[in-house]
C-alpha positions as CSV (number, residue, x, y, z in Angstrom):
1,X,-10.2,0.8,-4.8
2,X,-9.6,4.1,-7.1
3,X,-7.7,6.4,-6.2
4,X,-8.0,9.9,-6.6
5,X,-5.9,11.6,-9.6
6,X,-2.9,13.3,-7.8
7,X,-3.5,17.2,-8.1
8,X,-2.0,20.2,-6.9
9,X,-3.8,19.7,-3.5
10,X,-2.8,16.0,-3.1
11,X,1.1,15.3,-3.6
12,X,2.8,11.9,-2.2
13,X,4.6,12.9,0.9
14,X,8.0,11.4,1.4
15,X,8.3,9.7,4.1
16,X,11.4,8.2,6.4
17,X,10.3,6.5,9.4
18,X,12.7,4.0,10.9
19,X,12.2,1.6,13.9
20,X,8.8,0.6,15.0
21,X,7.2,3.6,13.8
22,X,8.3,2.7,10.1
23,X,7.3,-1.0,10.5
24,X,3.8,-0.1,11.6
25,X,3.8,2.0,8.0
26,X,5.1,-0.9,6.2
27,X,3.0,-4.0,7.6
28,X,-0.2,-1.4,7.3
29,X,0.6,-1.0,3.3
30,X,1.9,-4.9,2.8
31,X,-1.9,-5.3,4.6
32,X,-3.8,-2.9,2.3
33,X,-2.1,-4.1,-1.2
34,X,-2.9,-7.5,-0.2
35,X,-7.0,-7.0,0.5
36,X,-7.0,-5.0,-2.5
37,X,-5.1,-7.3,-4.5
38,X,-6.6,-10.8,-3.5
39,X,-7.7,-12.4,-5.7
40,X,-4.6,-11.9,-8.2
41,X,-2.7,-12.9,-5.5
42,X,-4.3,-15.8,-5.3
43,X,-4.5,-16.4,-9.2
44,X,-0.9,-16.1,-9.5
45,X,-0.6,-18.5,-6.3
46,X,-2.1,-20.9,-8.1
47,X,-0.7,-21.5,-11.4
């Protein structure tokens, strides 16, 4: 997956969630770098 270059229009927010709101955040990106990242993962997993 590519992202888009970061521009003018498109910062990085900061973020501070705490408590359950914060763990959703958290568990969704752990989720998302692992799908994108599976078969390193799993490469790495393996040696």
């Amino acid at each position: 997956m590519k992202h888009p270059p970061v521009s003018a229009n498109t910062r990085p927010v900061v973020m501070q969630l705490q408590g359950e709101a914060g763990k959703r955040v958290a568990l969704s990106a752990v989720r998302r770098v692992m799908k994108s990242h599976a078969k390193e993962i799993k490469a790495l997993a393996d040696k």
